[in-house]
Short mmCIF file of the C-alpha atoms (twelve columns), coordinates in Angstrom:
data_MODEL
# 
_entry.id   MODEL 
# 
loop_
_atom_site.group_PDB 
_atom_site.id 
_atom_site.type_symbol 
_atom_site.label_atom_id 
_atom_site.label_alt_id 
_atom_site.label_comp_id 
_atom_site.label_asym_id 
_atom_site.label_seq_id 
_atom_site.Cartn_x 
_atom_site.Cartn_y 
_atom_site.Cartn_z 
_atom_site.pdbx_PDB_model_num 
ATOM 1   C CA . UNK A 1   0.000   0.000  0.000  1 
ATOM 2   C CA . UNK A 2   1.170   3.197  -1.051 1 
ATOM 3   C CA . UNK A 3   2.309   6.040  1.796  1 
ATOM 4   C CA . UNK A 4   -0.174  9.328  1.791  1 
ATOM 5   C CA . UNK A 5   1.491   12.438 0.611  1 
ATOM 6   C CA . UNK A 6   0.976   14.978 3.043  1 
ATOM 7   C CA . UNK A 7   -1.057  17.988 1.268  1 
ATOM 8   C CA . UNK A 8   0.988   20.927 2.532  1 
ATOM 9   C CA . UNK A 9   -0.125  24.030 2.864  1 
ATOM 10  C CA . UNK A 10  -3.337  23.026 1.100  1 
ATOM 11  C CA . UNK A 11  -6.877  23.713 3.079  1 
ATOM 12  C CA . UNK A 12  -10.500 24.028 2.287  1 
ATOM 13  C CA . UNK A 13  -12.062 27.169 3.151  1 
ATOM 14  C CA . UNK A 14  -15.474 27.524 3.966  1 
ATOM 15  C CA . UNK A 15  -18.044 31.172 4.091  1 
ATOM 16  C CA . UNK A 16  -20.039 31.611 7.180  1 
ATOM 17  C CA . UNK A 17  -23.401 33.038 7.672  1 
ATOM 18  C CA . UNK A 18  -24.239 35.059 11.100 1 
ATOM 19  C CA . UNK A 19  -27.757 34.538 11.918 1 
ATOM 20  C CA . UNK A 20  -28.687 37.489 13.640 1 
ATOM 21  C CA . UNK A 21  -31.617 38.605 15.777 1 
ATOM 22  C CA . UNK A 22  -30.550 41.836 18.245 1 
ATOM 23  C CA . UNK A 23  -27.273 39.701 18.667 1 
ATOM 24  C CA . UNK A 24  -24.845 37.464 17.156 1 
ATOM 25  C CA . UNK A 25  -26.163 33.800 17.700 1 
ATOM 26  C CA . UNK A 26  -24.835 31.450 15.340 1 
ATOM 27  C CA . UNK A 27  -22.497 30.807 12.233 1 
ATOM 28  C CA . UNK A 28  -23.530 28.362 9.261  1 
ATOM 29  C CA . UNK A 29  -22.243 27.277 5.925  1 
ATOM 30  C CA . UNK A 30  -22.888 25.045 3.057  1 
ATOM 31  C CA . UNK A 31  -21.770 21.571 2.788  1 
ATOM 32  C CA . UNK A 32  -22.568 18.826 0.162  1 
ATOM 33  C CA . UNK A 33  -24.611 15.270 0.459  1 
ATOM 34  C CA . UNK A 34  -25.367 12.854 -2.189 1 
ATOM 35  C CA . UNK A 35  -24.894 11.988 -5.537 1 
ATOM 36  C CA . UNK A 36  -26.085 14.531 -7.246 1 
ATOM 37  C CA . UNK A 37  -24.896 16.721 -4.366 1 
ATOM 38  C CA . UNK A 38  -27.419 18.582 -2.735 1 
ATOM 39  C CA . UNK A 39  -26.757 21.447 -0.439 1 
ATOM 40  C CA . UNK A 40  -27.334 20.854 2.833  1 
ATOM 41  C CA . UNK A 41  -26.717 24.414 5.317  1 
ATOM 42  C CA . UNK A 42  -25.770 23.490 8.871  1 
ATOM 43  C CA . UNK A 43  -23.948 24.736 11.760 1 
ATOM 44  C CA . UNK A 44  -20.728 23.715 12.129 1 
ATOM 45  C CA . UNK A 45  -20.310 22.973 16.244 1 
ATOM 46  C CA . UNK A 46  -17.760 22.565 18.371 1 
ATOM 47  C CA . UNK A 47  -20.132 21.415 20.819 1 
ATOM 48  C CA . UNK A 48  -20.973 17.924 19.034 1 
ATOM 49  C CA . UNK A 49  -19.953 15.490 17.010 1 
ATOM 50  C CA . UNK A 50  -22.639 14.218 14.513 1 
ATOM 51  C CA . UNK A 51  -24.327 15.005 11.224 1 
ATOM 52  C CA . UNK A 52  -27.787 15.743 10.952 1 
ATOM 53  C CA . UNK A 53  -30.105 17.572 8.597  1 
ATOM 54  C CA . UNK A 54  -33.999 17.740 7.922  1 
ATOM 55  C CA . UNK A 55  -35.412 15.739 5.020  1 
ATOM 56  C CA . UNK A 56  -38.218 15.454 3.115  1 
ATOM 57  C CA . UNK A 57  -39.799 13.383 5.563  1 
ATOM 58  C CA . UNK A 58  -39.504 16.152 8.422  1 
ATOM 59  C CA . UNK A 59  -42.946 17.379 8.615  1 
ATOM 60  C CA . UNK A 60  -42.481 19.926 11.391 1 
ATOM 61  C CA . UNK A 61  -39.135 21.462 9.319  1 
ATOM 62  C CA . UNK A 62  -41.294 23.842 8.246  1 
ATOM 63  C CA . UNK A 63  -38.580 26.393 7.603  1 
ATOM 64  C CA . UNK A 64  -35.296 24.770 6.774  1 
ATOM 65  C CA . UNK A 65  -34.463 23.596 3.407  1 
ATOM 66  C CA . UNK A 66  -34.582 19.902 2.940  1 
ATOM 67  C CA . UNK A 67  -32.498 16.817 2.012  1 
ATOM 68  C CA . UNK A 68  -33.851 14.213 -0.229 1 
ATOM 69  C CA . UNK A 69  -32.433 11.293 -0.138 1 
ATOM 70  C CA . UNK A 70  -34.646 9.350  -2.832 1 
ATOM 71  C CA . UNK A 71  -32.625 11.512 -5.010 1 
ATOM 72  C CA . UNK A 72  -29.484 10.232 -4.167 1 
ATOM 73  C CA . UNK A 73  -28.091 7.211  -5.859 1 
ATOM 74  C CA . UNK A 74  -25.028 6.891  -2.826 1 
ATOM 75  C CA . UNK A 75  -27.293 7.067  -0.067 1 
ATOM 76  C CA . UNK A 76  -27.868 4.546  1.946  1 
ATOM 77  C CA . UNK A 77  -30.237 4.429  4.445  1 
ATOM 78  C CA . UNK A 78  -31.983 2.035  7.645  1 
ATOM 79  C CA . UNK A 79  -34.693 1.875  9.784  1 
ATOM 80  C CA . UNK A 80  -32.608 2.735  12.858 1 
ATOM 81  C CA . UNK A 81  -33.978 5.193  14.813 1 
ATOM 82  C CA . UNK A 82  -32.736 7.401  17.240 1 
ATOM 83  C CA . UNK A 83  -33.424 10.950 18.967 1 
ATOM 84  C CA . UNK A 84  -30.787 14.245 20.507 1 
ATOM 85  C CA . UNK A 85  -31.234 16.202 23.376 1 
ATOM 86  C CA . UNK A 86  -29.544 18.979 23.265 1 
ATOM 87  C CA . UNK A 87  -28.795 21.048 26.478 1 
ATOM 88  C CA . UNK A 88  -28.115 24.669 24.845 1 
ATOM 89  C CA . UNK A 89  -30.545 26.235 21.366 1 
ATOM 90  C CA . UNK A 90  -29.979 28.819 18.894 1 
ATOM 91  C CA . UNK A 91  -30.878 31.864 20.936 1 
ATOM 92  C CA . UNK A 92  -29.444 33.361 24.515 1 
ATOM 93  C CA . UNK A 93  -32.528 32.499 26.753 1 
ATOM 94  C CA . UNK A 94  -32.014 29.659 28.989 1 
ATOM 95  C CA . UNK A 95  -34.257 26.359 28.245 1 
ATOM 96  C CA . UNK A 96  -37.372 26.323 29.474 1 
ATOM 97  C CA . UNK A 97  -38.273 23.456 29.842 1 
ATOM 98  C CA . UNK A 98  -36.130 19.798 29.369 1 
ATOM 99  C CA . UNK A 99  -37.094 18.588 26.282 1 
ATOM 100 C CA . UNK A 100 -37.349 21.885 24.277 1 
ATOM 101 C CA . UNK A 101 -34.502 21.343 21.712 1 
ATOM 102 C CA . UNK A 102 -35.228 17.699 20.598 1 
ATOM 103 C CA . UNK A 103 -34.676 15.805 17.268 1 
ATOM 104 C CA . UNK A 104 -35.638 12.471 16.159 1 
ATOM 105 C CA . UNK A 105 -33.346 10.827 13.531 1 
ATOM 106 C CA . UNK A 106 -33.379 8.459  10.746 1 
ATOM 107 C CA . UNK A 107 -29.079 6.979  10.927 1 
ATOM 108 C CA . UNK A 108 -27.970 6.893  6.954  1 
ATOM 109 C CA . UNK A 109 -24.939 6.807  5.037  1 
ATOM 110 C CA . UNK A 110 -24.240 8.904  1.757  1 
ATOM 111 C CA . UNK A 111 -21.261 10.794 0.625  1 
ATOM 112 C CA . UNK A 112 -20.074 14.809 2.272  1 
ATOM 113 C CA . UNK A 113 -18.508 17.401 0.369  1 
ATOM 114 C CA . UNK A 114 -16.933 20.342 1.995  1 
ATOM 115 C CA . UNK A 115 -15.324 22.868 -0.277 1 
ATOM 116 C CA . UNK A 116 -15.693 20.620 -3.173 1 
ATOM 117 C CA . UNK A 117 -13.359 17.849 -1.136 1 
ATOM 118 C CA . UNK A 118 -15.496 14.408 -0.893 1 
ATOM 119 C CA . UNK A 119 -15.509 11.863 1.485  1 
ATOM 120 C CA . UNK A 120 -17.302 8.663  0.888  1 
ATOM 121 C CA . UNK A 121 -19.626 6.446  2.924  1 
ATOM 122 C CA . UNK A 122 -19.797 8.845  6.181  1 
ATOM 123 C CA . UNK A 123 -22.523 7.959  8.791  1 
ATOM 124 C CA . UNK A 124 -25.140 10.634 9.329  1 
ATOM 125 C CA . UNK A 125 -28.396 11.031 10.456 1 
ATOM 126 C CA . UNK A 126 -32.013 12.742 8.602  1 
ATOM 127 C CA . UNK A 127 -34.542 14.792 10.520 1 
ATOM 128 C CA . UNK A 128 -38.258 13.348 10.504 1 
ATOM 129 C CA . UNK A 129 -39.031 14.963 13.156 1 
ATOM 130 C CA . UNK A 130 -38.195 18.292 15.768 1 
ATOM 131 C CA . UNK A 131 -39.373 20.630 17.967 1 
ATOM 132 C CA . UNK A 132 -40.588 23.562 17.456 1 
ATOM 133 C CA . UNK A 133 -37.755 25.754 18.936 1 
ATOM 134 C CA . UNK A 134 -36.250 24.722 15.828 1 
ATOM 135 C CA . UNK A 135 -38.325 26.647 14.026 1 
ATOM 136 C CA . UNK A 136 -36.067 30.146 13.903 1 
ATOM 137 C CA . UNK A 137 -33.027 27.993 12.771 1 
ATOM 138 C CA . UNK A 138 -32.418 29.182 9.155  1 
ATOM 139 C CA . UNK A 139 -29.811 26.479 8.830  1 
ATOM 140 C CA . UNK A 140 -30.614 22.833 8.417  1 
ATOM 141 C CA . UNK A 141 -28.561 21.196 10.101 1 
ATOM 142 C CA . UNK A 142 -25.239 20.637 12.526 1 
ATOM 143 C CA . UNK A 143 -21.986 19.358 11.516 1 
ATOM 144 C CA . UNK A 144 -20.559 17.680 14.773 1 
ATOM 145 C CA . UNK A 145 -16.955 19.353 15.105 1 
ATOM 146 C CA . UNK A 146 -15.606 17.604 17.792 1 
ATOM 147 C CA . UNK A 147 -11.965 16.700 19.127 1 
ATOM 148 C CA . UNK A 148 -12.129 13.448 17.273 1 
ATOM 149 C CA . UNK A 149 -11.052 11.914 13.873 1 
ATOM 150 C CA . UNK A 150 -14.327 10.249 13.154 1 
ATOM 151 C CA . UNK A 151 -17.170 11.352 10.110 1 
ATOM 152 C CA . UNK A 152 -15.491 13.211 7.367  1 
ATOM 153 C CA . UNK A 153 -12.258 13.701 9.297  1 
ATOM 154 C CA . UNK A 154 -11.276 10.356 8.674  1 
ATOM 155 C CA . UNK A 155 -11.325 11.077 4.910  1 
ATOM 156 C CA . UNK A 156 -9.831  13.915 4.379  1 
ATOM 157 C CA . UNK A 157 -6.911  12.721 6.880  1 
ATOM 158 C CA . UNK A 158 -6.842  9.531  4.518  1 
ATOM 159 C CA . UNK A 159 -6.508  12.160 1.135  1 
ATOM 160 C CA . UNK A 160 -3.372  13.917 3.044  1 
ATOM 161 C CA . UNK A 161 -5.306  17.226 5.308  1 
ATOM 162 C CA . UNK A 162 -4.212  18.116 7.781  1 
ATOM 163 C CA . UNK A 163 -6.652  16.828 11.064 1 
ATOM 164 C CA . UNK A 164 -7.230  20.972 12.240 1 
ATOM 165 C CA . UNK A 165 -9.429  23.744 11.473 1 
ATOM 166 C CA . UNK A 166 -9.346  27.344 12.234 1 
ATOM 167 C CA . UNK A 167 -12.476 29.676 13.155 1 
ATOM 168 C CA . UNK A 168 -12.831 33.138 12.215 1 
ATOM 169 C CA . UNK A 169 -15.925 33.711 13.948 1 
ATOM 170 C CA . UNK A 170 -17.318 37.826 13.808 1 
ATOM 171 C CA . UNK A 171 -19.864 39.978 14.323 1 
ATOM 172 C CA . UNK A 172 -22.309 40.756 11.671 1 
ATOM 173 C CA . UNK A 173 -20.790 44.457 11.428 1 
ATOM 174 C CA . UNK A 174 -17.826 42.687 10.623 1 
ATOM 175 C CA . UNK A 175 -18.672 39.879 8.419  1 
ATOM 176 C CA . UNK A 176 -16.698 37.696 6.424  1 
ATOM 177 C CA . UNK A 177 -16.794 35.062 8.745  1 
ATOM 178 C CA . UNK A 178 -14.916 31.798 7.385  1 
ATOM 179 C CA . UNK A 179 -14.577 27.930 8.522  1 
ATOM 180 C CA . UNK A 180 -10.932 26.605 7.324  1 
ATOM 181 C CA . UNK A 181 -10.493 23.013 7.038  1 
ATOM 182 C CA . UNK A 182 -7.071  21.574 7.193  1 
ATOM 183 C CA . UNK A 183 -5.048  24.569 7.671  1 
ATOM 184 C CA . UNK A 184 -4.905  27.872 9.186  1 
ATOM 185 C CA . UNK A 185 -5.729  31.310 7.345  1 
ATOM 186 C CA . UNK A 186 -3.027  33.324 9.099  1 
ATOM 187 C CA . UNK A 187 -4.746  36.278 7.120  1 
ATOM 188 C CA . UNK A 188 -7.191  36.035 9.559  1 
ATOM 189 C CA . UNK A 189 -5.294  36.978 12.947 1 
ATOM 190 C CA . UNK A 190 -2.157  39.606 14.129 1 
ATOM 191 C CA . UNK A 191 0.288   38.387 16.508 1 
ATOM 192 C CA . UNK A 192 1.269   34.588 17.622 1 
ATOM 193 C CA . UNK A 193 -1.038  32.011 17.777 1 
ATOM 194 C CA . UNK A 194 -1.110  30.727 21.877 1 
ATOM 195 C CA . UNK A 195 -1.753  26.950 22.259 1 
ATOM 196 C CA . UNK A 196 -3.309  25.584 25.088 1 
ATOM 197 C CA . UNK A 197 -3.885  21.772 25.864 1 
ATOM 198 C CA . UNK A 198 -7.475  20.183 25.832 1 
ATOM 199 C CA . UNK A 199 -8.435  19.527 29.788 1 
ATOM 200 C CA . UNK A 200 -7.358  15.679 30.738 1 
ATOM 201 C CA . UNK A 201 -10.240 15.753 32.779 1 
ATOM 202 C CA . UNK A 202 -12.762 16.998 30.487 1 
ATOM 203 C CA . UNK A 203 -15.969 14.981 29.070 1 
ATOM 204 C CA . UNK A 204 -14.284 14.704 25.501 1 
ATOM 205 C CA . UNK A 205 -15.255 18.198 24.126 1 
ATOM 206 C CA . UNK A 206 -13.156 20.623 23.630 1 
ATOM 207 C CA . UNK A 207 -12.319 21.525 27.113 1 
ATOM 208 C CA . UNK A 208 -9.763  23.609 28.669 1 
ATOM 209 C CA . UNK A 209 -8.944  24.157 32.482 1 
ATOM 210 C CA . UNK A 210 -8.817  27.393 33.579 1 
ATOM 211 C CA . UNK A 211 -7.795  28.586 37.473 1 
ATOM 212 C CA . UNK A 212 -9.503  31.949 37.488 1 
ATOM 213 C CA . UNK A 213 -11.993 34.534 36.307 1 
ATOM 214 C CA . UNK A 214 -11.972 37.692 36.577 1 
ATOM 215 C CA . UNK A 215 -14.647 40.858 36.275 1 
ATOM 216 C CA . UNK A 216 -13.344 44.239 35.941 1 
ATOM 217 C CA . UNK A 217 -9.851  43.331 36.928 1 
ATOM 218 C CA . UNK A 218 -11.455 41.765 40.210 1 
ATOM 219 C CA . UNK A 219 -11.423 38.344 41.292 1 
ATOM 220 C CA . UNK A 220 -13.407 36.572 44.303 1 
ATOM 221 C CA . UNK A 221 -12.680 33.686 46.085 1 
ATOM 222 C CA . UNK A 222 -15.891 31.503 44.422 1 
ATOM 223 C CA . UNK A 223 -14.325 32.672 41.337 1 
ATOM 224 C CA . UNK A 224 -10.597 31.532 41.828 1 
ATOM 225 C CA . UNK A 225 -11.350 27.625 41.599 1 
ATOM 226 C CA . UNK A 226 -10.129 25.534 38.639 1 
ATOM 227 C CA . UNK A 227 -12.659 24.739 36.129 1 
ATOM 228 C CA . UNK A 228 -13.352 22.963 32.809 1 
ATOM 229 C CA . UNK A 229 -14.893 24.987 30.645 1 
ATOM 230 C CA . UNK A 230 -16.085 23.624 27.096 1 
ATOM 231 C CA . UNK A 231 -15.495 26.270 23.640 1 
ATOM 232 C CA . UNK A 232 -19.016 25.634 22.113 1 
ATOM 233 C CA . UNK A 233 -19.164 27.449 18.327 1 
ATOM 234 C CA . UNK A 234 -22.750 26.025 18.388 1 
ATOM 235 C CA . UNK A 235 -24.397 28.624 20.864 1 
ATOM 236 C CA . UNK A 236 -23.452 32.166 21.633 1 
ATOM 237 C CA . UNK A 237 -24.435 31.771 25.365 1 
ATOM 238 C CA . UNK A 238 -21.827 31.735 28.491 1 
ATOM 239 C CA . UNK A 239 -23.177 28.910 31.075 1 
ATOM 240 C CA . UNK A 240 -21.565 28.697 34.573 1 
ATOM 241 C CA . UNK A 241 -22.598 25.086 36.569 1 
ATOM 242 C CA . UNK A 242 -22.827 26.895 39.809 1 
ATOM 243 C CA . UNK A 243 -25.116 29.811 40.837 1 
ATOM 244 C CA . UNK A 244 -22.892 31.225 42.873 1 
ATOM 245 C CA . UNK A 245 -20.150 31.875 40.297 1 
ATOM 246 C CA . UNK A 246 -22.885 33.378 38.144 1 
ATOM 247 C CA . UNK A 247 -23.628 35.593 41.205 1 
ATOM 248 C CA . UNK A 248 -20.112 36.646 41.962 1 
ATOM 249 C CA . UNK A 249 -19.615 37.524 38.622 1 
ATOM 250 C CA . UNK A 250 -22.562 39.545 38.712 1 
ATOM 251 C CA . UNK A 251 -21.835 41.149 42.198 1 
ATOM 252 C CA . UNK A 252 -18.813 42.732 40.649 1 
ATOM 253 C CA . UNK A 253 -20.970 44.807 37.897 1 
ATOM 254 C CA . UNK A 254 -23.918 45.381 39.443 1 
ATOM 255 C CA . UNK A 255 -26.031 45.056 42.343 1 
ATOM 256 C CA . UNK A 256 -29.378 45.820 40.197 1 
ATOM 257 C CA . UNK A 257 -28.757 42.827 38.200 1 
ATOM 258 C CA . UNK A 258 -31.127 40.015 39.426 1 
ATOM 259 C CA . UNK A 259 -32.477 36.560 38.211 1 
ATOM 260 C CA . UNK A 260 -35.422 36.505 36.292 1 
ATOM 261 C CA . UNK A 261 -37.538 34.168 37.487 1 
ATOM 262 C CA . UNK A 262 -39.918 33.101 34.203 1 
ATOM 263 C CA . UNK A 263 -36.801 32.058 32.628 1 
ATOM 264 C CA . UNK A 264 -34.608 30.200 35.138 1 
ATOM 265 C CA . UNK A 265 -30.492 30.520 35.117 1 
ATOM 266 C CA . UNK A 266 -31.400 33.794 33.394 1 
ATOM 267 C CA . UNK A 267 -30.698 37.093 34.599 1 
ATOM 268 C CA . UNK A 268 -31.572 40.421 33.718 1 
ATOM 269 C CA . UNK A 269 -31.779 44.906 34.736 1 
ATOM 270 C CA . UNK A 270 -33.310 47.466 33.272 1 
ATOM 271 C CA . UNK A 271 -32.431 47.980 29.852 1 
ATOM 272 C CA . UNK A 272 -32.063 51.961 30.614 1 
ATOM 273 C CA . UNK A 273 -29.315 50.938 33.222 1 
ATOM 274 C CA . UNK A 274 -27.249 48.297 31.233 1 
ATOM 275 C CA . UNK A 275 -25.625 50.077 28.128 1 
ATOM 276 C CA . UNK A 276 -22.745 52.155 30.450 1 
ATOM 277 C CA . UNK A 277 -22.052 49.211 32.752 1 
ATOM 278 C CA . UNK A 278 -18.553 48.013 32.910 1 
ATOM 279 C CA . UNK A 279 -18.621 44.170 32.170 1 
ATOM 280 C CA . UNK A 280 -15.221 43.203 31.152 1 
ATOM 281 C CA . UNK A 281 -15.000 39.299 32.145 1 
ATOM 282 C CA . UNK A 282 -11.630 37.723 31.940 1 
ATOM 283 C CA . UNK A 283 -11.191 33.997 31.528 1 
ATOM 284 C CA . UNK A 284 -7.237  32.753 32.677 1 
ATOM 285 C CA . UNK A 285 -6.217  29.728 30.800 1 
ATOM 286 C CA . UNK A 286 -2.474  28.054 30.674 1 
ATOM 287 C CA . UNK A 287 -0.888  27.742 27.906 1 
ATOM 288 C CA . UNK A 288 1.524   24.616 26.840 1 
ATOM 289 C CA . UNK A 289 4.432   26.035 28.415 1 
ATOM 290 C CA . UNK A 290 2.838   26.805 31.908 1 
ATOM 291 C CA . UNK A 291 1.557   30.168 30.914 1 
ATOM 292 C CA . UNK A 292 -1.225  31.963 31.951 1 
ATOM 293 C CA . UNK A 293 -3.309  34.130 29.413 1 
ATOM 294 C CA . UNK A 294 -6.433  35.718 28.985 1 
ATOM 295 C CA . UNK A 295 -9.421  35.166 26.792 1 
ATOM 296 C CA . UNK A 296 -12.019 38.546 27.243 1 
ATOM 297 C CA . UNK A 297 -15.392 39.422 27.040 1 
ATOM 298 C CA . UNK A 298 -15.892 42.755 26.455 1 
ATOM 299 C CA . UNK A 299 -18.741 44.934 28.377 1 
ATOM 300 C CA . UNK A 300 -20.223 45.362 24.916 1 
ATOM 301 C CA . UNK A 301 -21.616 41.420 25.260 1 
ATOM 302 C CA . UNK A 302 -23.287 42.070 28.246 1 
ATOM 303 C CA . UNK A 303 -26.472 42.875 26.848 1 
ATOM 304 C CA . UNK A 304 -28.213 40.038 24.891 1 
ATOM 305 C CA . UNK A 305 -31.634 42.325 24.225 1 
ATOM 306 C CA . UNK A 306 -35.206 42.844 25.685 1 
ATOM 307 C CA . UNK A 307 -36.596 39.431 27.282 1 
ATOM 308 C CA . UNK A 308 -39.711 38.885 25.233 1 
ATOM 309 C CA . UNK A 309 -42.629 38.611 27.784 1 
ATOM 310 C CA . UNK A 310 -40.900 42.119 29.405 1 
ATOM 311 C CA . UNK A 311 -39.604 44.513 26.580 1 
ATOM 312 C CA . UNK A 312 -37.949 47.054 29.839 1 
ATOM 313 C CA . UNK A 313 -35.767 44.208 31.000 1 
ATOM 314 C CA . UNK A 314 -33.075 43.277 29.464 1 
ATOM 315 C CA . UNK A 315 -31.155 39.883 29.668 1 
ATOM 316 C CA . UNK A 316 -27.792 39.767 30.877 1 
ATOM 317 C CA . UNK A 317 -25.237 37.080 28.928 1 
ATOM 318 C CA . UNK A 318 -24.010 35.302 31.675 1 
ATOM 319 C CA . UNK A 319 -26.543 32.145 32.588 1 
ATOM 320 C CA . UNK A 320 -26.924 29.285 35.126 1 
ATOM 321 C CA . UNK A 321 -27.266 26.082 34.253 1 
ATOM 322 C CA . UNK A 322 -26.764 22.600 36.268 1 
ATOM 323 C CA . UNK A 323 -23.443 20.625 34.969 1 
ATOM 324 C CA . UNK A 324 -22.130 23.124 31.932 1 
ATOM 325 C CA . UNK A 325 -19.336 25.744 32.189 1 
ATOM 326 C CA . UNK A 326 -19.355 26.590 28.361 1 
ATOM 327 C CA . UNK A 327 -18.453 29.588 26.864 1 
ATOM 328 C CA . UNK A 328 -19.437 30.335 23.008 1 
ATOM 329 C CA . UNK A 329 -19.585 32.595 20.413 1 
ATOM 330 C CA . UNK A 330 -19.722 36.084 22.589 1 
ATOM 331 C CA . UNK A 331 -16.500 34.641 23.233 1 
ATOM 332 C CA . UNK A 332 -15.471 33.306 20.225 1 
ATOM 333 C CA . UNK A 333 -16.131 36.157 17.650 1 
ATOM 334 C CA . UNK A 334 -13.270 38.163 19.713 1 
ATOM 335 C CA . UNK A 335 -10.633 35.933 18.695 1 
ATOM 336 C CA . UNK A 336 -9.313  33.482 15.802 1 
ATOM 337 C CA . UNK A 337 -9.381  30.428 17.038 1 
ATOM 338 C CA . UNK A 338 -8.014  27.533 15.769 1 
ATOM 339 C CA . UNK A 339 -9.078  23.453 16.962 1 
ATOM 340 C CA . UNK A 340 -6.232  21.305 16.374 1 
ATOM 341 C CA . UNK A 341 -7.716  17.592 16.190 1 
ATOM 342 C CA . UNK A 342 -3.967  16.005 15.891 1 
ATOM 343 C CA . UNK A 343 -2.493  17.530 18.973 1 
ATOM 344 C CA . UNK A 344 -5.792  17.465 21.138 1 
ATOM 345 C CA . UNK A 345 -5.634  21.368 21.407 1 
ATOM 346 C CA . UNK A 346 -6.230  25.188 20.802 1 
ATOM 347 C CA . UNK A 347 -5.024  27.819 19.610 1 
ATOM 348 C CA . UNK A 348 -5.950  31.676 19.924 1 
ATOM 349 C CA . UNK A 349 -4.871  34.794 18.264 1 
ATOM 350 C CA . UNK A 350 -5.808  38.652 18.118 1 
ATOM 351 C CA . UNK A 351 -8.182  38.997 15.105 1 
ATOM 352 C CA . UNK A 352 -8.446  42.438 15.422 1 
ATOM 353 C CA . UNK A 353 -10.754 42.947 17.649 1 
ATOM 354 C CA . UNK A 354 -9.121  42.294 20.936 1 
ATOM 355 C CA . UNK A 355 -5.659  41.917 21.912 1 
ATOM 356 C CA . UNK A 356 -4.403  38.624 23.197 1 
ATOM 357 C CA . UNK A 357 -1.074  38.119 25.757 1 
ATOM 358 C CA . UNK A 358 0.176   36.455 28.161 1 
ATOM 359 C CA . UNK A 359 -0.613  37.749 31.541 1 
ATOM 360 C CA . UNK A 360 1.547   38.160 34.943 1 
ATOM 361 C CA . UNK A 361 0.491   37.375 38.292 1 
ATOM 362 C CA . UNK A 362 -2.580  35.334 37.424 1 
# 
């Protein structure tokens, strides 16, 4: 059997939509299924690790577009059934209740494109059925990203690509946002790239540790204990597992800032009050040296918009919610970010927006 050339310097680059709705929520791009391909749009997360897309047999997909896979002479599909939960949706309220963001699946087989690079045979699964908080999604699907070579990893690692991909993630007054497969557009960021490792006690997401936060320059004693906290590109939300970091992060902006009850994990002030509060939340990480740095959210992410059912109030990013510490895209449109599969780790650079450094006496 022949070796694999290595493809180098060679990468797939992919355009990002940012659905938008008073706030950034979520990026999505076009990738290929069948033969004839048909375009299937779906988010490409961090925060999972399958493929699924609606289908012609979805009859609750009442907005997405819609795979058929009668019209495909490579798929192959089975009467094995199965169904996702998924703990986090597209928009930055909490979940109100614990099956809102549900979707039952149909498990297939069929050949993925991305970027006009095709992998054969790759397991995935149709929508026939899903929830109605689906129903704002303009994308049809998610394209699992996680830290493993499995799906149409395996593939292109077989054709000689490189087992990475880097994020430029950005706000909608920005634009341009791009998915790069295999590579790193180093057009994308200023600086050095910093690399930290994924957390060896994570849950096999992409996890890193991180000893500290900090609001404002200030730190508290709930907030100086190590914790795992999972880069999601599938939600824009910040979660914190316990109330009282929530609270203590929220006790060093402002006192007015209280839970909202009709939404637990949420909180929320008067929108007339939030726009001049100072917000800035620091998150220390280590990098693969032993050296601390900081990843920031700015003020300006503080304010996620009106809560529906009480237009005066407006919701604060930072949520509660029972086993996740997860940060995601108010995070992640600050920074390039890059997800290296073959080194089980991450990388971060300035992309304009925010500066990024080590940092002394962390």
């Amino acid at each position: 059997m022949a070796s694999l050339r290595k493809r180098a310097g060679t990468s797939i680059n992919v355009a990002l939509d940012d659905y938008y709705n008073g706030t950034d929520l979520q990026w999505y791009g076009d990738i290929q299924v069948g033969t004839p391909a048909q375009n299937v749009s779906v988010i490409f997360d961090t925060g999972s690790f399958t493929l699924e897309f609606t289908s012609t047999e979805c009859v609750t997909c009442v907005n997405q577009p819609k795979f058929n896979a009668s019209l495909s002479s490579t798929y192959v599909g089975s009467d094995n059934f199965t169904n996702i939960i998924f703990g986090t949706g597209i928009g930055v309220d909490t979940l109100q209740y614990a099956d809102e963001y549900v979707l039952w699946l149909r498990e297939g087989r069929d050949i993925v494109s991305i970027g006009g690079i095709s992998t054969p045979n790759i397991s995935l699964y149709t929508i026939i059925n899903q929830t109605q908080a689906f129903d704002a999604d303009p994308n049809g699907g998610i394209q699992g990203m996680g830290p493993d070579l499995i799906g149409f990893w395996s593939g292109l690692v077989d054709q000689g690509y490189d087992a990475l991909f880097g994020l430029y993630l950005t706000p909608k007054s920005v634009g341009n946002a791009e998915l790069t497969i295999g590579g790193i557009d180093s057009s994308k960021y200023t600086g050095n790239l910093i690399y930290s490792p994924i957390s060896p006690e994570g849950s096999g997401l992409w996890e890193l540790d991180s000893p500290a936060l900090y609001v404002n320059g200030q730190t508290a004693s709930t907030l100086s204990q190590k914790r795992t906290i999972i880069f999601d590109s599938g939600t824009p939300n910040v979660y914190f597992s316990s109330n009282d970091t929530v609270e203590a992060i929220y006790a060093l902006i402002s006192s007015d800032i209280q839970s909202y009850d009709p939404e637990p994990g949420t909180y929320g002030i008067a929108c007339d009050k939030i726009e001049q509060l100072p917000a800035q939340i620091d998150i220390t990480f280590t990098d693969i040296n032993g050296q601390p740095f900081n990843l920031t959210i700015p003020s300006s992410e503080l304010n996620v918009g009106p809560f529906e059912a009480e237009p005066t109030l407006c919701q604060t990013m930072i949520n509660y919610l029972e086993g996740l510490d997860l940060v995601g895209g108010s995070l992640l449109k600050h920074y390039y970010s890059v997800w290296d599969i073959a080194n089980q780790q991450m990388g971060f650079a300035s992309n304009g927006m925010d500066s990024l450094h080590h940092v002394t006496g962390a």
